[in-house]
Structure formats: structure tokens, C-alpha cells
N, C-alpha and C positions, 0 to 999 in steps of 0.2 A: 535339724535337731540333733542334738547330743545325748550319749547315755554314759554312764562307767559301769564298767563291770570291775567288781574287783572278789578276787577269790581270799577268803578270810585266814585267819589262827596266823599270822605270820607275824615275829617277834619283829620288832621296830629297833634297829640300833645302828650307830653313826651319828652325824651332823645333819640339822637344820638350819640353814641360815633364813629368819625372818625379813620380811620384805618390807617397805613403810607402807605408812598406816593408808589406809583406805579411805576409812574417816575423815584423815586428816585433808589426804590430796584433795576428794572431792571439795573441798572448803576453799582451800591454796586456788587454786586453777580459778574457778571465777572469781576470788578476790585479787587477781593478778590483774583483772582489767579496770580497777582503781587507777591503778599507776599506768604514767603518761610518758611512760620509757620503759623497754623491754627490762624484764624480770628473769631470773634461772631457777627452776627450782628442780632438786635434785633427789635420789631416792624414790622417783614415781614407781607404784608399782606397775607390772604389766598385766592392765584385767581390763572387762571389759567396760566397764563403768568411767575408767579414761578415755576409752575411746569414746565414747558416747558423749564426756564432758567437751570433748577433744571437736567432735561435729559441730554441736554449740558454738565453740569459737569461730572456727572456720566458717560457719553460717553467719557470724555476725563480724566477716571479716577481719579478724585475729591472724597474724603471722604466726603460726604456728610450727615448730620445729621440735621435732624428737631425735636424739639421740641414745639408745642405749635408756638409763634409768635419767638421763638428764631433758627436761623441757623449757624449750623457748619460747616465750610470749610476750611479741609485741602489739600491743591494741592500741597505737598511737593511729590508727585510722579504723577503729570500730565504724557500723555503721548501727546507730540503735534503732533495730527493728523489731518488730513482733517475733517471737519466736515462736513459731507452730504448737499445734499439740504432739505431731508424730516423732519430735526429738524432746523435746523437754518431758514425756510421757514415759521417758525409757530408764529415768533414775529419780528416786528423792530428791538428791541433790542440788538438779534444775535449781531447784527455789533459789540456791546461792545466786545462780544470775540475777536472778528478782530484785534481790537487795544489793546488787555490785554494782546493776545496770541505772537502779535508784540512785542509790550516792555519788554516781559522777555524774549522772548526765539528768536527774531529778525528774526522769520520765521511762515508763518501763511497759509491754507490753507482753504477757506469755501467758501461756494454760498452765494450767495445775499440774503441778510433778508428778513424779509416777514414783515406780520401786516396788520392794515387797508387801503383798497384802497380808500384815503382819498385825493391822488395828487400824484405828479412825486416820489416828495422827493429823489433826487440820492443821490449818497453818494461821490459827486465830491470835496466838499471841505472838508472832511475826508482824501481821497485819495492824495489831494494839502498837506495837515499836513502829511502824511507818507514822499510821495515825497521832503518834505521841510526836513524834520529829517534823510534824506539819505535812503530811503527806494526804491525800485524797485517794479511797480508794474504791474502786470498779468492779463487781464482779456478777460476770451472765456468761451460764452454761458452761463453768469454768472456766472461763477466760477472765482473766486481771488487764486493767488497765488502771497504773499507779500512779499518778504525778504529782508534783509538789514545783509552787512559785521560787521554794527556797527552803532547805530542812535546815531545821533550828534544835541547838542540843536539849535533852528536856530529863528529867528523873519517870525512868521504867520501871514497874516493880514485875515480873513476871509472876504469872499466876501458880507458875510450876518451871522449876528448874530444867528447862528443855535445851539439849545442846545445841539443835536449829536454832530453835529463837534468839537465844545468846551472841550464836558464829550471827546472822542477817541483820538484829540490831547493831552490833559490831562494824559490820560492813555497810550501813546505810550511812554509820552516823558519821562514821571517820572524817567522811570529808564535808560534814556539817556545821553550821555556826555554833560557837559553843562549846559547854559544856554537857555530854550527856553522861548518866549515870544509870548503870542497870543491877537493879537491884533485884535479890533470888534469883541471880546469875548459875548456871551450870557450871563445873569445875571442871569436865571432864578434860587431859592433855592434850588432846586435840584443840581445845579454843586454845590453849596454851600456844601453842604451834601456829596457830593462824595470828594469834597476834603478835607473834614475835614476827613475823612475815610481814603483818603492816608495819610494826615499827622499824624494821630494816629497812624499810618502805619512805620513813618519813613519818608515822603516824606517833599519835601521842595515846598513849594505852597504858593503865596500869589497872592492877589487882587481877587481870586474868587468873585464871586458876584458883580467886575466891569466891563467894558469893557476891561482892560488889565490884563492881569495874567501872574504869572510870575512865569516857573517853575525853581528851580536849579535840575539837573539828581543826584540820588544817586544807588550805585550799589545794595544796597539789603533793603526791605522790612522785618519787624518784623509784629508778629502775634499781635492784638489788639480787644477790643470792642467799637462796635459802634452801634447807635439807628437810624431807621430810620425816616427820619421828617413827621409830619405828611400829609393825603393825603389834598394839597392845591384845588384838583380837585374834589375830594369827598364830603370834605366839601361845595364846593360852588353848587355842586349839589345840596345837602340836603337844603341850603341855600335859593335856587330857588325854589324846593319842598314846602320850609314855608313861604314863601312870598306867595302863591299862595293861601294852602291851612293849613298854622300851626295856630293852636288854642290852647297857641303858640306852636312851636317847639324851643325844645332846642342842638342845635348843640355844643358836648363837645370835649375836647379836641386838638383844633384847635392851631393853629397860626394867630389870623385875621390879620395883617399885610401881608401875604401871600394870601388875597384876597382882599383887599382894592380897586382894582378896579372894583372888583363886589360891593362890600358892598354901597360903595359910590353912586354908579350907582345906587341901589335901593333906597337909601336913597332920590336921587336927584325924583324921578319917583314917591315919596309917599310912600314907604314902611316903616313898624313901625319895628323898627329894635331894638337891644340893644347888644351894643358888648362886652362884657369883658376883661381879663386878656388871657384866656384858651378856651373863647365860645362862643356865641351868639344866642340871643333868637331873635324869628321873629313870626310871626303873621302875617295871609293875609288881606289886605288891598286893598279899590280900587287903581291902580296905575294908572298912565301914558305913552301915548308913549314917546321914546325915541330914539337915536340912539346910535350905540356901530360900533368900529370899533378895531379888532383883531392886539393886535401887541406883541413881546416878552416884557417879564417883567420889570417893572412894569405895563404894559398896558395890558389892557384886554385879561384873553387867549383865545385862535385859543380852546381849549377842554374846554372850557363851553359856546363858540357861540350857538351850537347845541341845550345845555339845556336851553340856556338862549331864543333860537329861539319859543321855546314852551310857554315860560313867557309870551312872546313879542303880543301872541295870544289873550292873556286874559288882554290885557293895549288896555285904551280908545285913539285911535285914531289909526292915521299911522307909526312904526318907520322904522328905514334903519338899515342893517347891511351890514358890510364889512369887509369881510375875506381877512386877510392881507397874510396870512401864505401858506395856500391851495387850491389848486382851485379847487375840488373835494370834497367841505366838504359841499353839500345843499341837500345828498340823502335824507336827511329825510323830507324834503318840500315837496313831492310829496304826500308822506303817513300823513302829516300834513293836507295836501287840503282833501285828502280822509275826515277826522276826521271832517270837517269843519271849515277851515281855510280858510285865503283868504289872500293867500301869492306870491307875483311875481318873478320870476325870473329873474332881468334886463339883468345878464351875470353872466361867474364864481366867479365874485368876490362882487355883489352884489346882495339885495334883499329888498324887502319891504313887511313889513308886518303889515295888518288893521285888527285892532280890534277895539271892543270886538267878538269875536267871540263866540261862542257855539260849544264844541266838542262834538262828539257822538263817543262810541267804535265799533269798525269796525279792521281788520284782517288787520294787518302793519308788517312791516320787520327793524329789526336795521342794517340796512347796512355797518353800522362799531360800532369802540364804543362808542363812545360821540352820531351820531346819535339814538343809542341807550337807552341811560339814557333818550334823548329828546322825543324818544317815549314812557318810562316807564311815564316822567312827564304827557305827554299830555293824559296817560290812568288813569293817577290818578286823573284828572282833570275831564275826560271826561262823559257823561251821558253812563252809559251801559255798556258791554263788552266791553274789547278790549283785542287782542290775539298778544301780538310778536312773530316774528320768527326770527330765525336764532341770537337765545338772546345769543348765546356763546360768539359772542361779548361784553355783557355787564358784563359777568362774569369773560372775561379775565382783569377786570379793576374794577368792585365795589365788595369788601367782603362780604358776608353775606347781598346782598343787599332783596332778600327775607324777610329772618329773620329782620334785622334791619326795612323793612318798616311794616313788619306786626306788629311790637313789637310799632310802634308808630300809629298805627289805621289804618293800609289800609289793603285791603281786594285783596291779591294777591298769586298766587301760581305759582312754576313750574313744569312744568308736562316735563313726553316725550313723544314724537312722534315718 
């Protein structure tokens, strides 16, 4: 096991260079075993949620090659097996084999994903898109067992604009007879990303990135290179990081249009902001309260409430937050009050929080991972010590976040226990 210590009040300034998206790879990597010739895909980050996707392969006999931020994968000799509970239990993600392992080979055998215990999250309108494309589906004591004589394209309406269910319908259908169309599609840039990956692929995809998408089935996939986009969720941590305490901090390599509803948000609150082509510089500033409420893209996301709940600490007055997405996403409020906060819980889906407040470091836990990032903020904030635990959360989602925060002035370490 892992902890961070990090000793707080230390101004943040220099460069960040953002790493790709998280999001995005987990998606990439099991849609890669579509295609029936080695694939590159570039910009992976280094956490551990690739490594874990990275087992997966290799247990289902995948050629597997890293170099550096580049991965090779060839799966011209998969073998489709069940895949245990003790690996596919170790990320959300899993599910993408679900539906990669469905659309090529139209028989699929695994237990139910794992990841942060963050809400329900089922994977009931995934299983609706199998069902819709002709698929039969299985399931005892968590275990799935999916097949289909033959998936046939068919019109999906989702019941909720979910980026899983969007990225798995995507990847079941591609190589299905037909025409499928999914309708109340998610927007978020990551499906954006995955499908520009099938379609370098060979795949016939459009509207990604609206509400309708629309795929045409092709029988085979070609081997291709693709880059993954950068992290929009990384970025906007660090972003929250230099509003707080950047003198200034400069955040490289971005897409700011892919946080625009952060940006804006502080912009609205008093923060000195400056946004470029590729990056954006920030500075902390007194702010204001404000309120923010969590919805799919472009609206604020459900994984920077948590970071941004720490912000929300340090702004004069009262603001409201409302998590649209999850209803298990306020572990870190408790360990926030611990810090000296003075935050309420109205129910699961909202909260208030009054400031200014005064943090002091004190021994907290990242209970998943976004809560996590929200506790490294609030200990870089904080007067004295403060000790995470249970940080492997934070490491299956920020690269190099150690390094990258010591390299711009803070004074932090991870040890083991």
C-alpha cells in the first residue's frame, strides 16, 4: 500500500505538461482487438489502469508491446476466453472487452467490471444495445455470458446519455450487418477519439460527438495509427490547483475547449485566467462563491466536482453543488470537514459549501479517484501535514502526478506502508 504526504501553503509555478486522456485509452486499447492487423496507438498515459487493461490483453493472448507513451497491439491470434473476476474486477473499463470481444468474434464471456465505488452505475443500457443488435444475454453471480448467431444493425434510443453505453454500443456494432443508429448518444471527446480510431480502422462512423451516431457494419478492420487526446480531466485538475495557489501556473499542452466549462466557471468567480491555442496560464486569485451542477458534455463534469469541491473551500461565501451523474460521489466531504471545512450534506445529490475556510493537514483517505485529486488539492492548500491513503486511486488516473507537482513547487512524496 501507498500514502502521500505532502506538506501544504506552497505557491505552484512553472509548467505542466498534460498527459492523454484516461478516458479516452481505456476505450482505445480494447477497441483495438476489433482489428485483424496490429494497431499503434500513441500518447498512452503511464497509470495503472493500463496496466491492468494491458493483463486483459496478454490473458487473452494479445501481442502486446510498450514503448515509452507508444502501444503495440496485435490480436491476430486472440484466444476468446472467459475472462475471470480477479482481472476484469480491477477497472470499469473491463466492460469495453465485453463489447470488443462481442463484435468480432459474437461470443463473449466475463464478470462484471469493477472501479470506483462512486454509484450503481449498471451496465443495463449496454446490455439494451447487445439485446437491440441480436445478442442473447446471461447473467448469474455476476458473471455474463453473451452471444449472438450474427448482430444485425438496429435504431438504439438510450435511456440516458451514458459515455459507456455510447463507446460498447459503438464497438459491438462496427462490425455488424447494417445500419445501427444510437440515439441520446453521449457527446463527451473521448467517443470522439474512439471513433476516429475505428474509422482509421476502416470503420464507417459519423455524428460522433452528437447526439445521433450513426454506424454502417463492415466485415473487417485494418491495422492503423492513432494518438490519444489529451487528458480534459488532468488538465482541469491542474487548472483548479493554479487558481488556488499558481504564481502563475502554466498548463501545456491542452485542448481548452474540452474544459470550457471549468474555465468559464472560474473566469465568472474572479479567477485571472489566460487561455491560449495549446494551454493556459492561471494565477490564484481571491474568488467567489458560486454554484456548479454536474451534467454530460459540454456541461460541467461529474470527475472534476470532487476537485473542484476543494476550490469551493477557499471562495468567499456559500456555494451549492449538484451531482447530476452519481450518487455516491461526496466521500471526500467528510475528510474535507476533518481539514476544516464547513461543508453540508443536504442528500446524495446535493451539498453546500461555506467559505473561506482555513485547512489544517490531518490523515484523510481517497476513496476513489477524483475524491482523491480533491484530497491531494485541499493538502496543497492546507496549513501542515497532510497524509493520503489508500492513493492507488489517484494513481490509477494522474501520471507522474508526484513528479509533475514537485517539479512545479510543492513539496510532496509517496512512500509505502
Amino acid at each position: 500500500m501507498k500514502e502521500l504526504i505532502i506538506h501544504g501553503g506552497k505557491q505552484l509555478s512553472g509548467k505542466v505538461k498534460i498527459s492523454g486522456a484516461k478516458n479516452s485509452a481505456v476505450a482505445l486499447i480494447p477497441a483495438a482487438l476489433l482489428s485483424d492487423e496490429t494497431v499503434t496507438i500513441d500518447n498512452i498515459p503511464n497509470i495503472s489502469d493500463i496496466d491492468a487493461l494491458n493483463e486483459i490483453l496478454k490473458y487473452l493472448n494479445a501481442d502486446v508491446k510498450r514503448e515509452g507513451e507508444t502501444i503495440y497491439i496485435d490480436s491476430s491470434h486472440i484466444q476468446n476466453k472467459e475472462v475471470p473476476r480477479e482481472i476484469s474486477s480491477k477497472l470499469r473499463a473491463s466492460y469495453y472487452f465485453m463489447s470488443a470481444l462481442l463484435g468480432k468474434y459474437k461470443k463473449v464471456e466475463m464478470y462484471f467490471p469493477g472501479g470506483c465505488s462512486i454509484g450503481a452505475r449498471p451496465i443495463d443500457q449496454t446490455l439494451k444495445a447487445f439485446r437491440a443488435l441480436g445478442a442473447t444475454v446471461v447473467e448469474k453471480d455476476n458473471r455474463f455470458s453473451i452471444t449472438a448467431e450474427r448482430l444485425v444493425g438496429a435504431s438504439i434510443s438510450l435511456d440516458m446519455a451514458s459515455v459507456g453505453a455510447t463507446i460498447n454500443t459503438i464497438l459491438a456494432s462496427v462490425r455488424a450487418e447494417g445500419q445501427t443508429v444510437i440515439y441520446n448518444a453521449a457527446k463527451e471527446p473521448e467517443i470522439v477519439n474512439v471513433a476516429t480510431f475505428l474509422n482509421n480502422m476502416g470503420a464507417r462512423i459519423e455524428g460522433a460527438g452528437t447526439s445521433t451516431i450513426k454506424i454502417y457494419g463492415v466485415s473487417s478492420l485494418k491495422g492503423c495509427f492513432h494518438e490519444v487526446i489529451p487528458d480534459r480531466i488532468e488538465a482541469g485538475t491542474y487548472v483548479i490547483m493554479g487558481a488556488l495557489l499558481g504564481n502563475p501556473l502554466r498548463i501545456e499542452g491542452i485542448i481548452p475547449e474540452h474544459i470550457k466549462s471549468l474555465t468559464n466557471k472560474l473566469e465568472q468567480m474572479g479567477s485571472k485566467i489566460k487561455i491560449e491555442a495549446d494551454a493556459i496560464e492561471i494565477e490564484a486569485s481571491d474568488l467567489k462563491a458560486d454554484a456548479i451542477k454536474t451534467l454530460g458534455y459540454p456541461g460541467f463534469p461529474t470527475d472534476l466536482q470532487q476537485p473542484f469541491t476543494a476550490l469551493l473551500t477557499q471562495c468567499d461565501g456559500t456555494s451549492s453543488v449538484e451531482e447530476n451523474l452519481y450518487e455516491n460521489r461526496f466521500g471526500n466531504v467528510p475528510y474535507l470537514n476533518d481539514m476544516g471545512a464547513k461543508i453540508d450534506i443536504l442528500d446524495k445529490t446535493n451539498i453546500l459549501v461555506t467559505g473561506k475556510t482555513a485547512l489544517h493537514g490531518t490523515k484523510v483517505k481517497a476513496t476513489d479517484l477524483r475524491a482523491g485529486a480533491c484530497m491531494v488539492i485541499a493538502g496543497l492548500v492546507a496549513d501542515g501535514k497532510t497524509t493520503v491513503l489508500d492513493v492507488e486511486h489517484v494513481l490509477r488516473g494522474y501520471e507522474n502526478i508526484v513528479t509533475k507537482l514537485t517539479d512545479i513547487g510543492a513539496k510532496i512524496e509517496l512512500k509505502e506502508i
